[in-house]
N, C-alpha and C positions, 0 to 999 in steps of 0.2 A: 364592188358591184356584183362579184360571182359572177360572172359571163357564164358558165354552164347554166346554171342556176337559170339565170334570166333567159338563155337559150331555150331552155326546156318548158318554160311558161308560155313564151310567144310559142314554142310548136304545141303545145295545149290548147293554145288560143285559135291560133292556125286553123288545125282540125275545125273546131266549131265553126268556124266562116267557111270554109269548105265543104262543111257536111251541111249546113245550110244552103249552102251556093246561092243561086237567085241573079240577077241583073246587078246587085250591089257589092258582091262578095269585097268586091278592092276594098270596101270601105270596112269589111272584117280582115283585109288583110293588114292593111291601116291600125286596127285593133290589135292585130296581135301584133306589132311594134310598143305600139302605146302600150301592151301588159307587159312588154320586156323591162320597159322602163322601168313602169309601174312595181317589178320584181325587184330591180337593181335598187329603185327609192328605198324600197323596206329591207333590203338586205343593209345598205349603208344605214340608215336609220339603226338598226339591228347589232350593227356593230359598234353604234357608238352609244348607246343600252349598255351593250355587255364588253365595254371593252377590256375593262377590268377582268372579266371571268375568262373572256379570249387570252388575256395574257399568259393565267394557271394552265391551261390547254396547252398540249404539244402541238394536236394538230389544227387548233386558231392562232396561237402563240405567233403565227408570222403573216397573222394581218395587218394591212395599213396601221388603224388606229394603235390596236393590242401593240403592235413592235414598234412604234413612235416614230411611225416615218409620216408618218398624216397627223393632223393637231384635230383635236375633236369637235373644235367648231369649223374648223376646214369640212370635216365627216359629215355634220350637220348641214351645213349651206349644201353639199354638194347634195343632200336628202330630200332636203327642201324643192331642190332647183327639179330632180328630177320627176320628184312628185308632181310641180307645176308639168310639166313638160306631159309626163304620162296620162295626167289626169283631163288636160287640156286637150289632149288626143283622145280621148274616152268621152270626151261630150262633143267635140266634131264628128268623132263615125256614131256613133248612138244616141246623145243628147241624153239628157234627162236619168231616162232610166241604166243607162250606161256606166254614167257618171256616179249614180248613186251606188252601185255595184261596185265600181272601182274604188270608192273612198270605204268601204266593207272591209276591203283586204288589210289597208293597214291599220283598220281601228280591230279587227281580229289578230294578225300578227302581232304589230308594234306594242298596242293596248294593253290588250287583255292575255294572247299566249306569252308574249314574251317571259314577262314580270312572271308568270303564273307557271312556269318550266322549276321556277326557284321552290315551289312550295308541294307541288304534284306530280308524279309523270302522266296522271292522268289530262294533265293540259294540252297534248298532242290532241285530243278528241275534239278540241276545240283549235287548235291551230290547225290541223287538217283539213278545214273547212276553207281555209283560203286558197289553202292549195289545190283543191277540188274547183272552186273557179273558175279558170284559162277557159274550156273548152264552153263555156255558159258568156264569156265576155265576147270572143269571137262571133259567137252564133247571133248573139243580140247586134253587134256591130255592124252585120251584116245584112242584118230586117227582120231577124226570130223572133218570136215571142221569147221572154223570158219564163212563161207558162208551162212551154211545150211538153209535153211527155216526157217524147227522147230523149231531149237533148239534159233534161233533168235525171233522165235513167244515166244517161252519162254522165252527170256531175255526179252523181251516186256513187258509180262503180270508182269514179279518181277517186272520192273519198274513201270508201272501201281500200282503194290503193296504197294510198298514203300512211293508212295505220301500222300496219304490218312493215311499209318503209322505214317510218322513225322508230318502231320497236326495235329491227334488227339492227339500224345506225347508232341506238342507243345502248346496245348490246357489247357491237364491236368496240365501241368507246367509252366503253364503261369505268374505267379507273378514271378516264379524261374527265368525263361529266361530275362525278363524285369530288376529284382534287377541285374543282371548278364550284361545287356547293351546289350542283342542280339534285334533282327530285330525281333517283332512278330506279326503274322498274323492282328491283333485289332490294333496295333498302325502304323501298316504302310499301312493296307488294307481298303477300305471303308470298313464298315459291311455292306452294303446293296449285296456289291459282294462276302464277304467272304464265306457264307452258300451256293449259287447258283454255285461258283467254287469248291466247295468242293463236291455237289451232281453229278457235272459234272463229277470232276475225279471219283467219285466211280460209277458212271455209264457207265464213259469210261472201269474202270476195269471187271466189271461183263459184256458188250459185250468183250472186248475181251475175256475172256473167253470162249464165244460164240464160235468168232471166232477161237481160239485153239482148241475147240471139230472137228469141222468138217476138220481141219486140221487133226486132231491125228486118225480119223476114225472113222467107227460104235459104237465100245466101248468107243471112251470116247464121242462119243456124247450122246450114252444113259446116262451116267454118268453127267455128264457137264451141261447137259441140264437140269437135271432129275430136281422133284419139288424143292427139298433139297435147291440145285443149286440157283433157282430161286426165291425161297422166302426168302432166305439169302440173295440176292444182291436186292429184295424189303424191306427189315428190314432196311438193313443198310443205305438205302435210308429214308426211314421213319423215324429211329433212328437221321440222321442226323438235320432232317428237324426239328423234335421235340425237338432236342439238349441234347438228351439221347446218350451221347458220347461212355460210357461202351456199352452199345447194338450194338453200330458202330463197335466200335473193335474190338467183338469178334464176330462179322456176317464175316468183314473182313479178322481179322485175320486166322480165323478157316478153310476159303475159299482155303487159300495157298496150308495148306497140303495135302488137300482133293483133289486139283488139278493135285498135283504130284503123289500121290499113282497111282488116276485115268489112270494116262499116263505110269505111270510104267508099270499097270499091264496091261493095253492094248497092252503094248510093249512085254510081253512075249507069 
C-alpha cells in the first residue's frame, strides 16, 4: 500500500479542500482519506502488474507480492477492496463529478502508464497526470468547481512537479530499471537531448510558479518570487547541468511544499 506514497496523496488532496475552504471543507477533508486510499488501491494493483519485474529490482525485490509473502490474488482482492472503499468515498463528498475523477487515476496509472513504462520513458508524461490530481480531488470534494482557474494552475504546477521527480528517481535507479526491462531515459534517449529536456522541464516548472504567484496575489507573489524562490529553481538548474542529481532533488523537491503553505496562508 506504500503508506508514504498514499500519505503524501491525501496531503495533496488536503491542500485543495483547504485552499477552497467554504462551510463544506470536512467533506474535502473526507476526500483527502478517500484519495489515500484511492493511492494505496493502485499502488497494490501496481504491484501485482509488475510483480515479476519487482522481483529483478533490489530496491522493490522486498515487496509483498515480489518476495512471496503475499499470494497475488490476496494483492488483487485487497485492490479491488480498496478501490471500492476509495471510490465509494469520492461519490459521498463530491458525487458524480468526483467520482468520475477518481476512476481517471487508475485507468491512467494501472491502464495505460503502467504497461507503457515497458516500452517508453516517455510514459511518465502521461502517468504524471495522475499524480498531479490530489490537490483537484480535494478542491472538488469540498464544493469547487473542477473549472476553476487556480486550483487548475495548481494541478499544473504538480504536474510540472512530478516530471523532473520521476526523471531523477529513474536516474538514481537506473541499473534497477534496466535489469527490470523498463524503458530508460539513456537507452531510449539520445544523451545529447536528454540534459537540455530535463533543464527545460525544470525551468518550465520554476516559471510556472511565477506564473502561480501573480495568480494567488500580492502575498504569494512576495513569497514565490522572493530570492529563496529563485535561487532554488537557479540550483536546480545548475545542479542539473553539472549532474549533481541529489542537489536537483531537493532544490525541487523542497520547492512543493514551500508552494503550498505560501498559497494557504495567503488564502486566509
Amino acid at each position: 500500500m506504500r503508506p508514504r506514497v498514499s500519505m503524501a496523496v491525501s496531503g495533496g488532496s488536503l491542500f485543495g479542500a483547504l485552499y477552497y475552504g467554504g462551510p463544506d471543507v470536512w467533506r474535502g477533508v473526507l476526500t483527502a482519506v478517500g484519495a489515500g486510499i484511492l493511492c494505496a488501491a493502485c499502488s497494490a494493483l501496481n504491484q501485482v502488474q509488475e510483480h515479476t519485474f519487482d522481483a529483478r529490482m533490489r530496491r522493490t525485490q522486498g515487496r509483498p507480492i515480489a518476495s512471496g509473502r503475499v499470494s497475488v490474488k490476496s494483492g488483487l482482492a485487497l485492490s479491488v477492496g480498496l478501490f471500492f472503499v476509495g471510490l465509494t468515498m469520492f461519490f459521498m463528498t463530491g458525487g458524480w463529478p468526483l467520482l468520475l475523477l477518481g476512476v481517471t487515476v487508475p485507468v491512467i496509472y494501472n491502464r495505460l502508464y503502467t504497461p507503457l513504462k515497458r516500452v517508453t520513458p516517455m510514459a511518465l508524461l502521461l502517468g504524471a497526470l495522475s499524480g498531479a490530481l490530489p490537490p483537484l480531488t480535494g478542491w472538488v470534494g469540498a464544493g469547487g468547481s473542477i473549472f476553476e482557474p487556480m486550483i487548475l494552475a495548481v494541478t499544473g504546477i504538480f504536474y510540472l512537479w512530478q516530471v523532473p521527480h520521476f526523471w531523477l528517481l529513474h536516474e538514481k535507479h537506473r541499473d534497477d530499471y534496466q535489469r527490470a526491462g523498463f524503458a530508460t531515459l539513456d537507452s531510449r534517449l539520445p544523451q545529447h537531448l536528454y540534459k537540455p529536456l530535463l533543464i527545460l522541464w525544470v525551468g518550465a516548472y520554476f516559471l510556472g510558479l511565477g506564473c502561480l504567484a501573480f495568480m494567488g496575489g500580492p502575498g504569494a507573489i512576495a513569497w514565490l518570487l522572493s530570492p529563496v524562490v529563485l535561487l532554488a529553481g537557479a540550483w536546480a538548474i545548475y545542479a542539473v547541468l553539472t549532474d549533481t542529481r541529489r542537489g536537483a532533488a531537493v532544490a525541487i523537491y523542497a520547492s512543493l511544499p514551500l508552494v503550498l503553505v505560501t498559497l494557504l496562508g495567503n488564502n486566509l
